[in-house]
N, C-alpha and C positions, 0 to 999 in steps of 0.2 A: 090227635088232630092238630094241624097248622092255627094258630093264631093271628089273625091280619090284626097290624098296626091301624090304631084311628087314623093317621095319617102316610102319607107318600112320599116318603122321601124328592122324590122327582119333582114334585109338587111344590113342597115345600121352600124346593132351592129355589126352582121359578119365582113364585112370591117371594123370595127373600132376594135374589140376585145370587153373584157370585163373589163373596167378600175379595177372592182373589185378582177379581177385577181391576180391582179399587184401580191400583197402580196405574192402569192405561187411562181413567177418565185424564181430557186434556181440555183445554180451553177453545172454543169453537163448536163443542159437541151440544148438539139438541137437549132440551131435560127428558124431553122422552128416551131418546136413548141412554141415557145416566140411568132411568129409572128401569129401563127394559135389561141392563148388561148389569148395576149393582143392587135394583133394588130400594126401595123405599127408607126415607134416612131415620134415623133414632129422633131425630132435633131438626127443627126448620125454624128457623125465624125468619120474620120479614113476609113478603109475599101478599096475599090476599090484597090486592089493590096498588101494592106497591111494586115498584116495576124490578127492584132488587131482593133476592132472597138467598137465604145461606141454610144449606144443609148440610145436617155434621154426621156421621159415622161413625162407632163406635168403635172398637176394637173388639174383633169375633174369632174364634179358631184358624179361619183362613185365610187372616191379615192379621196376628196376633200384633200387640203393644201398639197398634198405630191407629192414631184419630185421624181421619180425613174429614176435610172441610171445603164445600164445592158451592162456590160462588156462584147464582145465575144474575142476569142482568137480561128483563125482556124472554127467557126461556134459553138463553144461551149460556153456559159456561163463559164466566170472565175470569175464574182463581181456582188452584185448587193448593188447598195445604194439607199437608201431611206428616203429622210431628210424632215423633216416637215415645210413646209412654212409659216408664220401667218404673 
C-alpha cells in the first residue's frame, strides 16, 4: 500500500513562497504581495508600531548562496538587497 506524506508538497510551497521569486520583489510592491509571491521571511526587524520594517531571507535551494533583504516603509517596498553568500 501507497503511503501519504504528513504533508503537501503544494502546500507547503504556498506557505513557504517561491524562493525563486526572490529576484523580481522590486521597490513599489505591496507587503502583501511580497508575502503572497515569496513567502514569510526568516528575520524581521523593526515593524510593530513603527512605520519601517526589514525582512531578510535566507538562503534556500531555490535561490542558493543569496540573502535578500526587503525594505518596507508604511507596507510598501522602499530597498531590496541581495548579497551573495559563498
Amino acid at each position: 500500500p501507497k503511503v501519504k506524506s504528513s504533508g503537501s508538497s503544494k502546500a507547503e510551497k504556498l506557505r513557504a513562497g517561491d524562493p525563486a521569486e526572490r529576484r523580481y520583489i522590486h521597490p513599489g510592491m505591496h507587503e502583501g504581495e511580497v508575502l503572497a509571491r515569496i513567502g514569510p521571511a526568516d528575520l524581521v526587524s523593526g515593524g510593530k508600531g513603527r512605520k519601517v520594517s526589514r525582512w531578510t531571507y535566507m538562503p534556500v535551494p531555490g535561490d542558493p548562496q543569496t540573502l535578500t533583504t526587503v525594505v518596507f516603509d508604511t507596507g510598501k517596498v522602499i530597498e531590496v538587497e541581495r548579497k551573495v553568500m559563498k
